[in-house]
C-alpha positions in Angstrom: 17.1 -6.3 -12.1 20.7 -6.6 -11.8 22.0 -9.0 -8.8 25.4 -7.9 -7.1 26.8 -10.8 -5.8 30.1 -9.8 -3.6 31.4 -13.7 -3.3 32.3 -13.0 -6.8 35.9 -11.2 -8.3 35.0 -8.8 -10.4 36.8 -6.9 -13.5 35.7 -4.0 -16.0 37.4 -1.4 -18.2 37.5 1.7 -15.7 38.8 4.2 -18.9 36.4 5.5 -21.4 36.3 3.0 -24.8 38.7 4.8 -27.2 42.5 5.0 -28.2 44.4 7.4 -25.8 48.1 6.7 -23.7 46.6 4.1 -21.7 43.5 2.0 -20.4 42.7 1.1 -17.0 41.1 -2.7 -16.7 40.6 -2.8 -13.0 39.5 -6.5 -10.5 38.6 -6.6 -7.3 37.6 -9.5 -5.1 39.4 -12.1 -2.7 40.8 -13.7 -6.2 41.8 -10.5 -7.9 45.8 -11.2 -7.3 45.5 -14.5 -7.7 43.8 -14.4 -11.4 46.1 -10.5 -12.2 49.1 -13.6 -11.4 48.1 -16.2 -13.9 47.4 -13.5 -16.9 51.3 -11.5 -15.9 54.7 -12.0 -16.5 55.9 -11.6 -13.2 55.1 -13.1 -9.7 52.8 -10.7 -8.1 51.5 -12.7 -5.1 53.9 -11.4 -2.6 53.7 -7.8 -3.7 53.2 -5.0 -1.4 49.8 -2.9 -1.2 50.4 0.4 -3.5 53.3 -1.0 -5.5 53.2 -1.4 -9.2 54.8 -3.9 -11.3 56.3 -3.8 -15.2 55.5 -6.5 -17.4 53.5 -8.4 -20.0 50.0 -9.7 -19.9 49.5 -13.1 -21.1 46.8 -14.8 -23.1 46.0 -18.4 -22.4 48.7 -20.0 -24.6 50.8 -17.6 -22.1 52.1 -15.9 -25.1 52.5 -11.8 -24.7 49.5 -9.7 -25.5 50.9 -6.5 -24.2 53.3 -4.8 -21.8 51.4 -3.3 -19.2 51.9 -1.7 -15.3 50.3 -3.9 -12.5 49.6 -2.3 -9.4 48.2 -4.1 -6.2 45.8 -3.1 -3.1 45.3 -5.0 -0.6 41.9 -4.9 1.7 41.3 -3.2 3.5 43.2 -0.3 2.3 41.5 0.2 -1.1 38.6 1.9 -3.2 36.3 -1.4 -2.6 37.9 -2.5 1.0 38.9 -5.6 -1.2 41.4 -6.7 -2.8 42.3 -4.6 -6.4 44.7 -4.8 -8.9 45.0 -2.3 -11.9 46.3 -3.0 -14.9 47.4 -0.2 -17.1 47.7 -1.4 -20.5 48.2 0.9 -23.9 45.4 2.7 -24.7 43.6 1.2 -27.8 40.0 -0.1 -28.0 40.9 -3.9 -29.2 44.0 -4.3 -26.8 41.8 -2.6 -23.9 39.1 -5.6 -24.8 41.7 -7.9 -25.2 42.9 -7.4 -21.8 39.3 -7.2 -20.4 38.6 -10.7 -22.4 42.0 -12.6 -20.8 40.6 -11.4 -16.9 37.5 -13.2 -17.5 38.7 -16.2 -19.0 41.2 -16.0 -15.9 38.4 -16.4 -13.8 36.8 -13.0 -13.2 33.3 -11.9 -13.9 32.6 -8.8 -15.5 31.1 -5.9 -13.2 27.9 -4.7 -13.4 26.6 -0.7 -13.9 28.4 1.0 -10.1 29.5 -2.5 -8.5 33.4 -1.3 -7.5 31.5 1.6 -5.9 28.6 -0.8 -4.1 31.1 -3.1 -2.7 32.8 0.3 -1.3 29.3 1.5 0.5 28.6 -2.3 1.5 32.4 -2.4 2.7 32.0 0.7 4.8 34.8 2.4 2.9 32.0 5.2 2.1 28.5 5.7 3.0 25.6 6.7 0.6 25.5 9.9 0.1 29.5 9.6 -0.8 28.6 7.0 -3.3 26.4 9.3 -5.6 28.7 12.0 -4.7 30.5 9.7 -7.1 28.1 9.6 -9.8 27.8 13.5 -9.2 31.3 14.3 -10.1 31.5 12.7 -13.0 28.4 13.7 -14.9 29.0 17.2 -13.8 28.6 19.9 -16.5 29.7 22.7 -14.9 32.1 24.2 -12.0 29.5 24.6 -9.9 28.1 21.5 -10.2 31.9 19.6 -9.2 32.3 21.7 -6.4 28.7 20.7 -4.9 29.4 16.9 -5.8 33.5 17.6 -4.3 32.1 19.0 -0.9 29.0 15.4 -0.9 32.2 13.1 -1.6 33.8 14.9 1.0 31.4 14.2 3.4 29.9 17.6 4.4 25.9 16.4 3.6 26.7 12.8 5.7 28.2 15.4 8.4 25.1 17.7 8.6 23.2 14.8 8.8 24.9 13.0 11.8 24.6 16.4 13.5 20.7 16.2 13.4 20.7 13.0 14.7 23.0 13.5 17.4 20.9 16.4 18.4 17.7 14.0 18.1 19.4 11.0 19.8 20.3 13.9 23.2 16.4 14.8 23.2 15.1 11.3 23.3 17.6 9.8 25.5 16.0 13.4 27.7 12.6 12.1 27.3 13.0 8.2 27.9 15.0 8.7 31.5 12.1 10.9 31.6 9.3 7.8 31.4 11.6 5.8 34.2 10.4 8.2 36.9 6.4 8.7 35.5 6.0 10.0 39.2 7.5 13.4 38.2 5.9 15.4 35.4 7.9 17.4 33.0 8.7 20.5 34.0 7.7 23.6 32.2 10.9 25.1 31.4 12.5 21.9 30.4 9.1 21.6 28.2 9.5 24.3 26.2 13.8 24.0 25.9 12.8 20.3 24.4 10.2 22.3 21.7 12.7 25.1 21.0 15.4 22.7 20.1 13.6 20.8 18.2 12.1 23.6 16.5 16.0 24.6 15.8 16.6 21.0 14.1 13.4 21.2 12.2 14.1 24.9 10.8 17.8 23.6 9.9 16.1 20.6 8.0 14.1 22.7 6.3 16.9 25.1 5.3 18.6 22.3 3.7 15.5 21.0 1.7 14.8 24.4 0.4 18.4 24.4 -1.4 17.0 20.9 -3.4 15.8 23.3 -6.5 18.9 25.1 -6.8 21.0 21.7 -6.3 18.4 20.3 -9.2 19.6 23.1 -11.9 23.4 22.9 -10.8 23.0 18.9 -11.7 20.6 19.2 -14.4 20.9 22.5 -15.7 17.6 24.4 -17.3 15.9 25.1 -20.9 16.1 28.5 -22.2 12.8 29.0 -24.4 12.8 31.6 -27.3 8.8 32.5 -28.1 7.4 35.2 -29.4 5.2 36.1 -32.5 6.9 36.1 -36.3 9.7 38.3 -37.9 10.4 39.8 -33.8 13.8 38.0 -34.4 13.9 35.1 -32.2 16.5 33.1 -34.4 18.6 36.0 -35.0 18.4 36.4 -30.8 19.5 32.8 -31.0 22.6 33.4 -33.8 23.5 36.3 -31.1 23.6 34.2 -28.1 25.1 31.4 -29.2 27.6 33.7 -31.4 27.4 31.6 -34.8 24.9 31.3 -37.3 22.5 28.5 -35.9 19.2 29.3 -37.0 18.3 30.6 -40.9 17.6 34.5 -40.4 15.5 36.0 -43.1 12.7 39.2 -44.0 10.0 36.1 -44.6 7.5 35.3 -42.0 7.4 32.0 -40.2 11.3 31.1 -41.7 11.1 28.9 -38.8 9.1 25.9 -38.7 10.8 23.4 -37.0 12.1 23.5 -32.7 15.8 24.2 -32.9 18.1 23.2 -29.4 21.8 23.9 -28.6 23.3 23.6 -25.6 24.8 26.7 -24.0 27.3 27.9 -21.1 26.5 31.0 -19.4 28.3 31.8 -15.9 29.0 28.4 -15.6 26.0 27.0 -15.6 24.5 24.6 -18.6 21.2 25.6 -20.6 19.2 24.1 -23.7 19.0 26.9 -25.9 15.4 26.4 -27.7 14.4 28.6 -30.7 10.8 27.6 -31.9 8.5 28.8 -34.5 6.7 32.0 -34.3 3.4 31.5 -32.6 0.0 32.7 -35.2 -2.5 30.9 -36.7 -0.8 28.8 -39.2 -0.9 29.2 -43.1 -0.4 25.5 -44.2 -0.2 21.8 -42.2 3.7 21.9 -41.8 3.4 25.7 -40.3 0.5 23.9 -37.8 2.8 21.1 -36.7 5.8 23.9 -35.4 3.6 26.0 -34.1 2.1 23.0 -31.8 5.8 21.4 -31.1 6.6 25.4 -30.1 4.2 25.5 -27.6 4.9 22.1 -26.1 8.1 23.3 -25.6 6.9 26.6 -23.8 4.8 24.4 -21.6 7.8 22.4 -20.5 10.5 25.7 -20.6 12.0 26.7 -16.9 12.7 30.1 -18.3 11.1 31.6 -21.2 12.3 34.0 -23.1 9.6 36.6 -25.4 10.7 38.7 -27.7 8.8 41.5 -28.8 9.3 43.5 -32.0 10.2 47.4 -30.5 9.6 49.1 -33.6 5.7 48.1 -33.9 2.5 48.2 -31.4 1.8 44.8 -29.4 -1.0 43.3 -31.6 -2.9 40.3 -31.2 -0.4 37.8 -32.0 1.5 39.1 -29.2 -1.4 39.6 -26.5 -2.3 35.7 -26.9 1.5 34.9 -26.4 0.7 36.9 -22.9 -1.8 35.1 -21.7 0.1 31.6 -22.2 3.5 32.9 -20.0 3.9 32.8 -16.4 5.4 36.2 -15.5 8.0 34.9 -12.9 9.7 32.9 -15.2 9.5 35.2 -18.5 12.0 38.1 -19.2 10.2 40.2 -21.7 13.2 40.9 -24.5 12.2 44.3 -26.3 14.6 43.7 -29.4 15.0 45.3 -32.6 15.9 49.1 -30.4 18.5 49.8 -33.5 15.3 50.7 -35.2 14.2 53.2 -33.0 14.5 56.7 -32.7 17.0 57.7 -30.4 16.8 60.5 -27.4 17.9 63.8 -28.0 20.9 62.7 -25.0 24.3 63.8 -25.0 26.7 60.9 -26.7 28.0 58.3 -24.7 30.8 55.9 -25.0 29.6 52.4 -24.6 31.3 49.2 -25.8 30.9 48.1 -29.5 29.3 44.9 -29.1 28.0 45.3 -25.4 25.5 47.7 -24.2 24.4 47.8 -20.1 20.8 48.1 -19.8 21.0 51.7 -18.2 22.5 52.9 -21.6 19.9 51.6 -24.0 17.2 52.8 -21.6 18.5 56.6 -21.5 19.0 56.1 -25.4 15.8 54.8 -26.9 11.9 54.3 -26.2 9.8 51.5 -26.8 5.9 52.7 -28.5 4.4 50.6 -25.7 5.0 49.4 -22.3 4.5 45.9 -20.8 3.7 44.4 -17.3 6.6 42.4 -16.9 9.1 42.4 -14.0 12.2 41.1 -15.9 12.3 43.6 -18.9 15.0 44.3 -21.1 15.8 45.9 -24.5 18.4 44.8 -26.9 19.2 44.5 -30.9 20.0 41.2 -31.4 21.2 42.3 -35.0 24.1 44.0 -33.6 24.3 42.4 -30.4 23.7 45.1 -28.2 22.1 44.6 -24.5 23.3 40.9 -24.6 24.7 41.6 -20.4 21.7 42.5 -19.0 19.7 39.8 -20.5 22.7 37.3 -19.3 22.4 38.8 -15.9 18.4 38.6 -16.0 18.8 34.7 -17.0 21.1 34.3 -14.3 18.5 36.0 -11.7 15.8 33.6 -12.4 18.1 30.3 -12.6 18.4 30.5 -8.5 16.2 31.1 -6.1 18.5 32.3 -3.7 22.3 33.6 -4.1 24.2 29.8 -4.3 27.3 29.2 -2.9 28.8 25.9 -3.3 30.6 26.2 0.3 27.3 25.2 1.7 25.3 22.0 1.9 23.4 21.5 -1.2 21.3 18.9 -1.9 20.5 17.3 -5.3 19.1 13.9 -4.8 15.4 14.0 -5.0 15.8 10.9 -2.8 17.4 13.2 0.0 14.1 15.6 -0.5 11.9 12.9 0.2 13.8 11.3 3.4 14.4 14.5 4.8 10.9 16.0 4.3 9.3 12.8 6.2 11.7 13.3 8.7 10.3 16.8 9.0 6.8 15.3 9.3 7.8 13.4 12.7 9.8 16.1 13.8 6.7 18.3 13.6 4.5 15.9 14.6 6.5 15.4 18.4 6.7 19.2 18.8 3.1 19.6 18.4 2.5 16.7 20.6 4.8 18.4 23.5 2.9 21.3 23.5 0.1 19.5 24.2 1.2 17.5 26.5 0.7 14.6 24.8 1.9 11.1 26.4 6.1 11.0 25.8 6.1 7.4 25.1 4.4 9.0 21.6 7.0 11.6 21.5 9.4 9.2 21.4 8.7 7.2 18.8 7.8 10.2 16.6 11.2 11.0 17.1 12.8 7.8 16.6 10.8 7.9 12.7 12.6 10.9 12.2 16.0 9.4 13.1 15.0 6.7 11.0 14.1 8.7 7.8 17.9 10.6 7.9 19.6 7.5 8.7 18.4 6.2 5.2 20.1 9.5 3.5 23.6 8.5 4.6 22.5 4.3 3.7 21.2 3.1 6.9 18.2 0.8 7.0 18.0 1.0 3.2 16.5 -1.9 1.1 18.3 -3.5 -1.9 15.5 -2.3 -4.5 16.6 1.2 -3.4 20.3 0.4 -3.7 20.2 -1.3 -7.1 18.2 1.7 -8.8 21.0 4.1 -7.1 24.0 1.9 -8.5 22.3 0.6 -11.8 22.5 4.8 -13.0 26.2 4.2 -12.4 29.1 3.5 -15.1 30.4 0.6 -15.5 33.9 0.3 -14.2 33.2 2.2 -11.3 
């Protein structure tokens, strides 16, 4: 387990390792000027918070390493609330190191995985929910995902949360003047104003727990699984999606053998793309072993794709892929529809390599029909249909219409304190409508408080801290 000690000045390379304009080695702690003074050029000691300085960084024979910018803050008005100096040296992976090496043997310790940005939540420069707003915004692989991480850093969530308890705090300061005059019973009407509020705070609570799954996929995005039976044209699906040649297309059956994954953008948001092999009983050992990694990976898939072969009957192949699929996460992909016989319609324009789902529908037939909600048809040979299956992918992704202007959470550790909260809240409603003692009530209610003060770093242990901070980069 890693052990922050704050006594300490600390010092890491805040730049990712590599050879760019310039590299950031950053201190803090009450010695950071004092060691950034013995390792520069120039006297820094008397230099103003926010001001930057132009000279040479020194190794221990004081002999020049590198010409560098030196820029001081001074606690309490910095990142940390400490002390900080950055030094901006060129950008090169042994200067960077070099520079990194001299701080240390200056007197500095070298920061551990999220330390700058503990000392900040331990300093009160941010609270916790800011902190792995942090964390957020840098791992973010999409738009959507930045903007929900911008609007946490910004304090929205901590916000939302204060407003609950200040709401909670009104009602039990309401019942405790309450227990000071026993002699007078709770009226009625004030009775059931106590259970409607709450019942308001509970049902907002729950509003923002329910956006947890949609804040999951914006942070971790979701796998995309291709199945289906062989030759339906799952890898040429694949090649079509992803627009290059990924997966080896041929006439053969079971070309496939092996789990293929790519990532891939759609909307904004981030997917694995996963082609597998096609699902029948296998012809020889190395056929077995795809088959069985293909339906490991249908197990684990949070949308599935199945694609079904439009110019042939279902058979069996396909009817024990069925059984095997939840229906709310499957879009059943009729593909080959170039093969098939077209309406007598009259022509209409449509794009060259898109088709809306409305136009293949009027213009071709499938020789069965399936009891799917999410259906579509496409030919994945000429890229036809593409949109609508896009627009089917992004249906299931969400469970609701996301905006990033609300509060989303995606901390399964905000879930968890929020839903216990939830269980006290509920607890001390049911308990005032029947009548039960308020001393009870009260404490109920006081759990609750307890559970979202955690969510914002309150009452928090250090076990809980380290595991938040240890996920961090080092350097910030």
């Amino acid at each position: 387990m890693q052990s922050y000690n704050q006594k300490d000045t600390i010092s890491a390379i805040s730049t990712p390792i590599g050879e760019g304009a310039i590299s950031i080695v950053r201190l803090s702690g009450k010695d950071a000027i004092s060691i950034a003074d013995t390792i520069f050029s120039k006297d820094i000691q008397n230099l103003k918070s926010k001001t930057a300085a132009l000279g040479n960084i020194l190794d221990t024979d004081k002999k020049a390493v590198d010409s560098a910018v030196l820029i001081v803050y001074r606690a309490p008005n910095s990142f940390t609330g400490e002390d900080i100096v950055e030094i901006q040296c060129h950008g090169g992976r042994l200067i960077t190191q070099k520079v990194f090496e001299i701080t240390l043997l200056a007197g500095a310790r070298a920061s551990l995985a999220g330390e700058f940005t503990m000392r900040a939540f331990l300093n009160k420069k941010i609270d916790l929910t800011q902190a792995e707003a942090i964390q957020d915004l840098i791992s973010a692989k999409n738009s959507l995902a930045m903007k929900a991480a911008k609007n946490q850093l910004e304090g929205h969530l901590s916000k939302k949360i204060k407003e609950f308890q200040k709401k909670i705090v009104e009602i039990v300061a309401f019942i405790e003047a309450n227990l000071d005059f026993p002699e007078e019973d709770l009226q009625d009407a004030s009775k059931n104003t106590l259970v409607e509020n709450l019942s308001q705070i509970s049902k907002d609570i729950q509003k923002l727990v329910d956006t947890f799954e949609d804040g999951k996929v914006l942070k971790e995005g979701l796998s995309l699984c291709i199945v289906g039976a062989v030759n339906v044209g799952k890898s040429s699906l694949m090649n079509a999606i992803l627009k290059k040649d990924r997966a080896i297309v041929t006439n053969i059956s079971g070309t496939t053998r092996d789990v293929l994954k790519e990532d891939l953008k759609l909307n904004e948001m981030l997917y694995q793309l996963i082609d597998t092999a096609g699902i029948r009983k296998a012809s020889n050992v190395i056929e077995k072993e795809g088959i069985k990694r293909s339906k490991k990976e249908l197990k684990d898939a949070d949308i599935t794709l199945l694609v079904l072969d439009s110019s042939r009957k279902l058979n069996e192949e396909d009817r024990q892929i069925f059984e095997k699929l939840d229906s709310k996460k499957t879009i059943a992909i009729w593909n080959k529809i170039d093969l098939l016989e077209p309406k007598v319609i009259e022509p209409t324009v449509v794009e060259p390599t898109v088709v809306e789902p409305k136009s293949l529908d009027s213009k071709v037939e499938t020789k069965e029909k399936i009891d799917f909600e999410n259906v579509v048809k496409i030919s994945a040979k000429k890229r036809e249909g593409l949109t609508a299956l896009y627009s089917m992918i992004e249906k299931l992704t969400f469970k609701s219409k996301i905006s990033t202007n609300e509060i989303i959470i995606t901390q399964k550790r905000h879930k968890i304190a929020l839903i216990d909260s939830l269980k006290y809240l509920d607890k001390a409603i049911n308990d005032l409508k029947n009548d039960i003692s308020h001393e009870f009530i009260a404490v109920d209610l006081k759990s609750s408080l307890l559970e979202l003060s955690k969510i914002i770093g309150f009452d928090i242990t250090e076990d809980i801290l380290t595991s938040i901070f240890s996920n961090f980069c080092i350097g910030k």
